[in-house]
C-alpha positions as CSV (number, residue, x, y, z in Angstrom):
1,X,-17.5,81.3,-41.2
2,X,-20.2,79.2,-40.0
3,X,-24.0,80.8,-39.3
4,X,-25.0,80.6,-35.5
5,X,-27.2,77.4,-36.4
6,X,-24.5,75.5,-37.9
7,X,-22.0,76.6,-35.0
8,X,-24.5,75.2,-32.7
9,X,-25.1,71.9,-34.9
10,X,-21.5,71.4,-34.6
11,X,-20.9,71.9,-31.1
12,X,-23.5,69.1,-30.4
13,X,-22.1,67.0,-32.6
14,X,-18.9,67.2,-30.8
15,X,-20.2,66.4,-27.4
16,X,-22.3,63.9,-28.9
17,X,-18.7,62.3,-30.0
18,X,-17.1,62.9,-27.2
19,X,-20.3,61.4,-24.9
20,X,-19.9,58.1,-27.0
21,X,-16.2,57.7,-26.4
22,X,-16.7,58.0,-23.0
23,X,-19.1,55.7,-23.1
24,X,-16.5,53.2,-25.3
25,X,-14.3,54.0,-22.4
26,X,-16.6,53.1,-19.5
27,X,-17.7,50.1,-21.0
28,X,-14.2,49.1,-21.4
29,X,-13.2,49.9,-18.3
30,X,-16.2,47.3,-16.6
31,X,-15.4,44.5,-18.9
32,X,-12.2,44.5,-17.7
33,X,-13.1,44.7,-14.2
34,X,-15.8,42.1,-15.2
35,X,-13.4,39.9,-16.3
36,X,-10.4,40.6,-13.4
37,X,-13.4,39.6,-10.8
38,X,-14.6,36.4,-13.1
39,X,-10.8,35.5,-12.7
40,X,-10.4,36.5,-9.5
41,X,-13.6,34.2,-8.2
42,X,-12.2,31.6,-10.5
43,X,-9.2,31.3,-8.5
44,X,-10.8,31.6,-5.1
45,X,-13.4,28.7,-6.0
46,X,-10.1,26.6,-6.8
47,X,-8.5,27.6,-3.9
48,X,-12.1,26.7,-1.7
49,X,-11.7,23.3,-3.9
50,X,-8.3,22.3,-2.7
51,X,-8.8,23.2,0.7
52,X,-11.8,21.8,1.5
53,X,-10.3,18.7,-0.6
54,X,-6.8,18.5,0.5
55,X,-6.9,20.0,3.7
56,X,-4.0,22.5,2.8
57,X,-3.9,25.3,0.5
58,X,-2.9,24.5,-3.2
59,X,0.9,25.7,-5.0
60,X,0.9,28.2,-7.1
61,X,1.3,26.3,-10.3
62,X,-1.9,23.4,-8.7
63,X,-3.6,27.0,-8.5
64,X,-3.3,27.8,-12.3
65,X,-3.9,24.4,-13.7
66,X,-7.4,24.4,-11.4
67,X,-8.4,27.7,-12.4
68,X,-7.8,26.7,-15.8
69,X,-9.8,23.9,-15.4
70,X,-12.7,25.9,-14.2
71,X,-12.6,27.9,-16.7
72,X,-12.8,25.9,-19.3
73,X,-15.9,24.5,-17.2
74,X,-14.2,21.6,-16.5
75,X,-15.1,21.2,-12.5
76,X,-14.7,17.8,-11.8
77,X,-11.3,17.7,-13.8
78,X,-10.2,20.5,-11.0
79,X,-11.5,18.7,-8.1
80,X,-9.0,15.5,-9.1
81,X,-6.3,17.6,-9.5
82,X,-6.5,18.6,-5.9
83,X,-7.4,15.2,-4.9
84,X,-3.5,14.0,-6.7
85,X,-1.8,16.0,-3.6
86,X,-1.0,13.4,-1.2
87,X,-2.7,15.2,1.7
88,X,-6.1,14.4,0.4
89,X,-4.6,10.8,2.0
90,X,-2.8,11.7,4.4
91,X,-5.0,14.3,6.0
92,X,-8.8,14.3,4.3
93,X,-9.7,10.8,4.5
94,X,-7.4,9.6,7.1
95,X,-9.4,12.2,9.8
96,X,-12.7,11.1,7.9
97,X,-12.4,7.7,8.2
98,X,-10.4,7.6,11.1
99,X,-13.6,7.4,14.0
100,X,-15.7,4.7,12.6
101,X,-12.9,2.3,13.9
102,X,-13.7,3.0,17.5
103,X,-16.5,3.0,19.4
104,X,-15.6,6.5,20.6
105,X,-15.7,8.2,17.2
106,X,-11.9,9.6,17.7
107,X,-10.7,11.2,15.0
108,X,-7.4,11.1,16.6
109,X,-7.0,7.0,16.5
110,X,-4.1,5.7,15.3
111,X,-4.1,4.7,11.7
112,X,-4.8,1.2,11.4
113,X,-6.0,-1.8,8.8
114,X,-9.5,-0.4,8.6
115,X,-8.4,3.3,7.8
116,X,-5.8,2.2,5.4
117,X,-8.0,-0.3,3.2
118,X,-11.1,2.6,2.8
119,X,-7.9,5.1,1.9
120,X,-6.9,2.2,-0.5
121,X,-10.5,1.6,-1.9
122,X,-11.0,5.1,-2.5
123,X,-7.4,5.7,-4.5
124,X,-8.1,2.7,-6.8
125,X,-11.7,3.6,-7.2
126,X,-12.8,0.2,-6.0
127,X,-16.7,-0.2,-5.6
128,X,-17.4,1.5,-2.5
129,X,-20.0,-1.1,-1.3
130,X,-17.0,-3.8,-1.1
131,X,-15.7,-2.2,2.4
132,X,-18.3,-4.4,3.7
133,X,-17.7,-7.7,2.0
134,X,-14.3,-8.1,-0.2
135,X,-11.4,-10.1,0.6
136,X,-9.4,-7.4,0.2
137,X,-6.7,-5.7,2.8
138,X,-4.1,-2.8,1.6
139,X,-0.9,-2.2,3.6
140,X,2.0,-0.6,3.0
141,X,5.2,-2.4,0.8
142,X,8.0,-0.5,-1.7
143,X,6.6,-0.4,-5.7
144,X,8.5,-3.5,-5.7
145,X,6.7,-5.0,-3.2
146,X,9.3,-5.4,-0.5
147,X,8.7,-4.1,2.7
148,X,9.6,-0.3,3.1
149,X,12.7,0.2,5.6
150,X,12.3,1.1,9.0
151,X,7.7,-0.3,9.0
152,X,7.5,-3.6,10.4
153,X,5.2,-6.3,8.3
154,X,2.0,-6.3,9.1
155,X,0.9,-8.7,11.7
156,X,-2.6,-9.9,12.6
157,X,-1.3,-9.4,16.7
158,X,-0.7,-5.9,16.9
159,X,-0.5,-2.2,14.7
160,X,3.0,-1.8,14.9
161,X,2.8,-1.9,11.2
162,X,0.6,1.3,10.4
163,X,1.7,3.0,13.8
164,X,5.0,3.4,12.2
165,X,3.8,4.5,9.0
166,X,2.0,7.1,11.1
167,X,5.1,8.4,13.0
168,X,6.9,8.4,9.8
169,X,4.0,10.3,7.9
170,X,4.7,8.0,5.1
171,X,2.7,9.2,1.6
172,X,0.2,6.2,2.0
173,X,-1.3,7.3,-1.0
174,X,2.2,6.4,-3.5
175,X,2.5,3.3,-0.7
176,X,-0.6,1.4,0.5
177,X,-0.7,-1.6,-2.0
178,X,-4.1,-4.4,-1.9
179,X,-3.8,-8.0,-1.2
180,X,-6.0,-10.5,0.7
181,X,-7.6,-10.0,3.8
182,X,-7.3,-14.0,3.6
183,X,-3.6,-14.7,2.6
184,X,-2.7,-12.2,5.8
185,X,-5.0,-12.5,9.1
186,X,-5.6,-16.2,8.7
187,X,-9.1,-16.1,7.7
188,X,-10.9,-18.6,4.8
189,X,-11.8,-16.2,2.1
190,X,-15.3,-16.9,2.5
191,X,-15.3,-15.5,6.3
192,X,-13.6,-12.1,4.8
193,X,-15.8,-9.0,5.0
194,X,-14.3,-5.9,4.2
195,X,-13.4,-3.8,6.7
196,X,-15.9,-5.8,9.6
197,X,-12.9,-8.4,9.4
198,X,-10.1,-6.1,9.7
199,X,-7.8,-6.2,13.3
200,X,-9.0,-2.7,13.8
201,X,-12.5,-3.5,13.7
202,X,-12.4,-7.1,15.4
203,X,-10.4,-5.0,18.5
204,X,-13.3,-2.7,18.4
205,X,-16.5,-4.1,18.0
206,X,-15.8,-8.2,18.5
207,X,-14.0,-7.8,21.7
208,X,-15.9,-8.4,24.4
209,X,-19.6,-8.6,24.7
210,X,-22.0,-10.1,22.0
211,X,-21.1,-9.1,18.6
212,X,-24.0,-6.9,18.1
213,X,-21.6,-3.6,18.4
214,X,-20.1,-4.8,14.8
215,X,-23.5,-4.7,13.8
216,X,-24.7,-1.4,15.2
217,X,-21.6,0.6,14.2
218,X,-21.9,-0.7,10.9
219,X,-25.0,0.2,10.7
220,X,-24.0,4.0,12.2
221,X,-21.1,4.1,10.0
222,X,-22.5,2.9,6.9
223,X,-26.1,3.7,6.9
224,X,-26.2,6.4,8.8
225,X,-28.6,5.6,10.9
226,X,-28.6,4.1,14.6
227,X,-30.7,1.3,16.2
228,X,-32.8,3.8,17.5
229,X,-33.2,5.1,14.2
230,X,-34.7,1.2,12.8
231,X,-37.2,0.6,15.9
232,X,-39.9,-1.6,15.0
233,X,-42.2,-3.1,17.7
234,X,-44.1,-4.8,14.4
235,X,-41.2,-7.3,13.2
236,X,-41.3,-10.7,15.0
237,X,-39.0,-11.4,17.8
238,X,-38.5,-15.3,17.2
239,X,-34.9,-15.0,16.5
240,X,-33.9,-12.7,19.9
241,X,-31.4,-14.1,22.2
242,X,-31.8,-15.8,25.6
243,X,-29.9,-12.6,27.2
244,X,-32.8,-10.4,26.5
245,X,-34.8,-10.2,29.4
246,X,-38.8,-10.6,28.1
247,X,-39.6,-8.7,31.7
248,X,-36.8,-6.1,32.2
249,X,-37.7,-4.8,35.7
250,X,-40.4,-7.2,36.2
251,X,-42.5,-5.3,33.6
252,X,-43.1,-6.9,29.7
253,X,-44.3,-3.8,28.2
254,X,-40.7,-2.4,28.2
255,X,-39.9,-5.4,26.1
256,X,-42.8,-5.4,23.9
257,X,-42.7,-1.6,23.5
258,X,-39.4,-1.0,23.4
259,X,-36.3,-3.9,23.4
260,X,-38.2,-5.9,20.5
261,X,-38.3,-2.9,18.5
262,X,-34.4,-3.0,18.2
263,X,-33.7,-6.4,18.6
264,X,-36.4,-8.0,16.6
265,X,-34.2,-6.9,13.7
266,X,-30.9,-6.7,15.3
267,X,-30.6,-10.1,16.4
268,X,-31.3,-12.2,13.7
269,X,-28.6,-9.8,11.3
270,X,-26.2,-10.2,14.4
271,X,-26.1,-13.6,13.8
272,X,-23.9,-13.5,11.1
273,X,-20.9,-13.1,13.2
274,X,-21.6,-16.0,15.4
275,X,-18.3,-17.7,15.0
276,X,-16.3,-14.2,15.2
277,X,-14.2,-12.7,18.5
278,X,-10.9,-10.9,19.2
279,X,-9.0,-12.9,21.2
280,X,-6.5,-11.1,23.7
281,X,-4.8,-11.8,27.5
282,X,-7.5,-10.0,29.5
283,X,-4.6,-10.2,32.1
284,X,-1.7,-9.4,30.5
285,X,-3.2,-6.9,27.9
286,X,-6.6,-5.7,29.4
287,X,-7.1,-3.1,26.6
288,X,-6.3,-6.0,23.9
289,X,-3.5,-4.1,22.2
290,X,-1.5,-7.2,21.2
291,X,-4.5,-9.7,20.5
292,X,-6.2,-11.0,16.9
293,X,-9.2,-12.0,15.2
294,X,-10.2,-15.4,15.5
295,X,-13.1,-17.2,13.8
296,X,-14.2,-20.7,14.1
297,X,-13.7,-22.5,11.0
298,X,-15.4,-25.6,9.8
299,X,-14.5,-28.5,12.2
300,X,-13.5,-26.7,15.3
301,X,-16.1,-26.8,18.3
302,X,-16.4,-23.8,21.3
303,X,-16.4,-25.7,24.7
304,X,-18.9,-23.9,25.8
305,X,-21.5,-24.6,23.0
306,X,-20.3,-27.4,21.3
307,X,-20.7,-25.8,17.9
308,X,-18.7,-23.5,16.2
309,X,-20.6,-20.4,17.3
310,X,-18.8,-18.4,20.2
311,X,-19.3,-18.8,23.7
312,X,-20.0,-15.0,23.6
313,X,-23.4,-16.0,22.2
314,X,-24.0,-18.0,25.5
315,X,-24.0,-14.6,28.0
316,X,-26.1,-14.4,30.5
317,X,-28.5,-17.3,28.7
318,X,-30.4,-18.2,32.1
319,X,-32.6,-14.0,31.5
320,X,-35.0,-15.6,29.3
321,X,-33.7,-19.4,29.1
322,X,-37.1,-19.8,26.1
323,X,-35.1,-17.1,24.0
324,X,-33.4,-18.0,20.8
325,X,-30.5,-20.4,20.8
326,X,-27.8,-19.4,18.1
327,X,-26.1,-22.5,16.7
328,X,-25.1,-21.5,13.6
329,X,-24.3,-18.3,11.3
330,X,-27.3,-18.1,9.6
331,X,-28.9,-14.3,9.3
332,X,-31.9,-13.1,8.1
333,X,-32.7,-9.6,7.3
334,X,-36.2,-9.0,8.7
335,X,-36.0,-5.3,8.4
336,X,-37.0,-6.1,4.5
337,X,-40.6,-5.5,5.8
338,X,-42.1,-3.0,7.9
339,X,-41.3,0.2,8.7
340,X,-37.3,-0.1,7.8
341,X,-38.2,-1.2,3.7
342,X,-37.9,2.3,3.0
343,X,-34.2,1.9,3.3
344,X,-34.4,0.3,-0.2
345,X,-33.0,-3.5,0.0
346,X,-31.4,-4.6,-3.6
347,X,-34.8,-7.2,-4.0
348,X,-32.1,-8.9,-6.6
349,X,-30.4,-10.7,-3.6
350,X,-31.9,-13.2,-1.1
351,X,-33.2,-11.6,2.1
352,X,-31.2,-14.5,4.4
353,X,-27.7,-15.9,4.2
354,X,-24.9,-17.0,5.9
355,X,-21.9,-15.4,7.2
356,X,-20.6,-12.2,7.0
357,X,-19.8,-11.7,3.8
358,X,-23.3,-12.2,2.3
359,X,-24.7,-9.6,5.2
360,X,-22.0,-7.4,4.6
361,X,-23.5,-7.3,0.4
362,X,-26.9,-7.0,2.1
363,X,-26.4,-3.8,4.1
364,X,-23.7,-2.4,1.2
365,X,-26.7,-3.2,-1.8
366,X,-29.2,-0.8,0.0
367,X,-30.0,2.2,-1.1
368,X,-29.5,3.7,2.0
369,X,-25.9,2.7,1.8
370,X,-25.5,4.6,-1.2
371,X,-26.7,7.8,0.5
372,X,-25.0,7.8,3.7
373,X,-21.7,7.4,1.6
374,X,-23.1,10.9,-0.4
375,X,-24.2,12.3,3.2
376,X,-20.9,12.2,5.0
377,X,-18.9,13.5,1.7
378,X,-21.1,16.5,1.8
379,X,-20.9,16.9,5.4
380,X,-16.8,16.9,5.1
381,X,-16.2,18.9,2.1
382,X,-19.2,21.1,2.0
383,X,-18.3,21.5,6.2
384,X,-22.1,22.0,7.2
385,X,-25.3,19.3,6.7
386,X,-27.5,19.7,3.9
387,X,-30.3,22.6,4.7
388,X,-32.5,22.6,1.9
389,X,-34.2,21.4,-0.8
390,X,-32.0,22.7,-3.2
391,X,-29.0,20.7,-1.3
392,X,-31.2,17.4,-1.4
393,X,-32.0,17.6,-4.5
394,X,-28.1,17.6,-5.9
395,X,-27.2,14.8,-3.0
396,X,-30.0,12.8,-4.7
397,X,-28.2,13.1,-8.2
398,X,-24.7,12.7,-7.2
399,X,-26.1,9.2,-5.1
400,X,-27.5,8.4,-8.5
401,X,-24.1,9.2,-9.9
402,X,-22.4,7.3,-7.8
403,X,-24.6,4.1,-8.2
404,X,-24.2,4.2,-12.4
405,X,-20.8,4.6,-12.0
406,X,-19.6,2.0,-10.2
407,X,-19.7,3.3,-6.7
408,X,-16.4,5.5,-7.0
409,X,-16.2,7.5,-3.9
410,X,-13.8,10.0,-5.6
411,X,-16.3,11.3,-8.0
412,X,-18.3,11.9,-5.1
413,X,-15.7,14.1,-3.1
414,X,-15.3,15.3,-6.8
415,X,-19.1,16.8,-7.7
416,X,-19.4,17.7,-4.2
417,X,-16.1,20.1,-4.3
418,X,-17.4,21.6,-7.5
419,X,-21.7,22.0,-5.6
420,X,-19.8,23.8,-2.7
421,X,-17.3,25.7,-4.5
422,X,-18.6,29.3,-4.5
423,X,-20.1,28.6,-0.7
């Protein structure tokens, strides 16, 4: 029989045992909540990851393999598995792209040859900056290459061709194929320019008017910035067009403090679409449904100004008759200097050239490019704009990202998925 001290002793000991297997027990019991909840965010994150991404919530076996992926720390490996599923296509950058083809900004456009070469450019991770300046088109044929039953060819006179892919919801990501912008809307390859040259874009932004809409919803759509935005009373306004009034209202300060600032550099970027216009039965077709690009190639002559350059050029000439006469394509980039060098111009290329193409390289080379790109990927996927310096700081290293590797938009949607996956 054991003394009162050594009853007591043992009794201690016993709860002393008995406190540390409860303890065991506790701790236990959290690490496998700890873990359920780690796998339980895991799964949410790659559900947020294909929604945000796809536009549609993921299978149940797309689920597992993108948790997996997390897990294993593998983000950007998740993010292209959601971006496999055709709706990323169909849905995510067919509503993205969709309003820089109008002038309205409708997402609800029919698809057409501008929507379905950026969907192409992106699928085949194609340098980014070529939207602007490749001779490149994608539309839609079999793997073999012959036309898909039931979708018309395409034709340079009307979008019967991706209105019936549209009404067939056709998987344009296992059927948009590339070829030539040149071999198909009867352009010289050297007057290609990405997406600028597309039907959808000519109906747009050449029809009509003066040319300098292509120019200013490139500029919206690509750089992210409007007109407004690049006002400069400092550059010099030699190159501006005779249909700028110098005394609008009978007052030259509103020219020299205001209209110079955008047309200064404008006009003289303009320029490179001088021999450019959409050509349609303003009777017959006022809203220019069935009408084509058509471009003044070497040899042919407008009536109106004996030279190759559109009459468009020629409106309204007699407002400032001393203004500058376009007679050739010839651009110059005068926003190089001033207030607008901050937009970062590639130095490595000339700051003049001719034609579209070469202005299309010049706006696609800047740095600002690069960043609006970044800026609207965020924008969609992330669904809100970029509030703090934490967010500018990872939008400045996925635009660097980008850049080094070869301007693949994907990779962008991809790192920006996997920034705003626990949002």
């Amino acid at each position: 029989m054991k003394s009162a001290p050594q009853q007591i002793g043992f009794q201690r000991c016993n709860r002393r045992v008995r406190a540390n297997k409860h303890s065991r027990l506790i701790a236990l019991m959290l690490g496998l909540v700890f873990v359920t909840q780690v796998q339980a965010d895991v799964r949410q994150q790659a559900k947020r990851m294909h929604d945000r991404l796809a536009g549609i919530p993921p299978s149940a076996a797309v689920l597992d393999d993108m948790s997996a992926a997390l897990s294993r720390g593998e983000v950007r490996a998740a993010a292209y598995i959601a971006m496999d599923d055709p709706a990323f296509y169909n849905v995510t950058l067919k509503n993205w792209i969709t309003p820089w083809t109008n002038e309205e900004g409708d997402v609800f456009a029919p698809l057409n040859d501008y929507t379905a070469t950026v969907i192409g450019i992106v699928r085949d991770d194609v340098d980014f900056r070529e939207i602007l300046f490749a001779d490149l088109i994608y539309t839609a044929t079999a793997d073999n290459g012959i036309p898909i039953s039931g979708i018309p060819n395409y034709s340079n006179s009307n979008n019967d061709h991706y209105l019936a892919l549209d009404a067939q919801s056709v998987d344009l990501k296992r059927v948009l194929h590339a070829t030539k912008q040149s071999s198909l809307i009867g352009l010289p390859s050297e007057a290609t320019a990405g997406v600028m040259t597309t039907r959808a874009a000519a109906k747009a932004y050449f029809k009509d008017g003066t040319n300098r809409a292509m120019l200013r919803f490139t500029l919206i759509n690509h750089l992210c910035t409007d007109l407004e935005g690049l006002k400069d009373t400092s550059r010099a306004p030699d190159r501006i067009r005779q249909d700028v009034s110098r005394s609008p209202g009978g007052d030259s300060r509103i020219f020299n403090n205001s209209c110079v600032g955008c047309h200064a550099g404008m006009d003289p970027l303009a320029q490179a679409f001088a021999y450019y216009n959409y050509q349609y039965d303003v009777n017959a077709d006022p809203e220019g449904e069935r009408g084509s690009i058509q471009y003044h190639a070497a040899g042919q002559v407008d009536a109106q100004t004996g030279s190759r350059v559109q009459g468009k050029y020629r409106i309204n000439s007699n407002n400032f008759p001393y203004g500058f006469v376009t007679d050739n394509d010839d651009w110059a980039n005068y926003w190089r200097e001033g207030l607008n060098k901050n937009l970062g111009w590639d130095t490595n290329l000339p700051a003049q050239g001719s034609g579209a193409k070469s202005m299309g390289q010049e706006l696609a080379s800047s740095q600002q490019f690069a960043e609006c790109q970044v800026k609207k990927v965020f924008e969609n996927v992330c669904l809100r704009s970029p509030q703090d310096a934490t967010d500018r700081a990872e939008l400045a290293a996925i635009t660097q990202e980008f850049q080094q590797s070869g301007y693949q938009l994907k990779q962008v949607f991809a790192d920006t998925a996997a920034y705003c996956k626990g949002e």
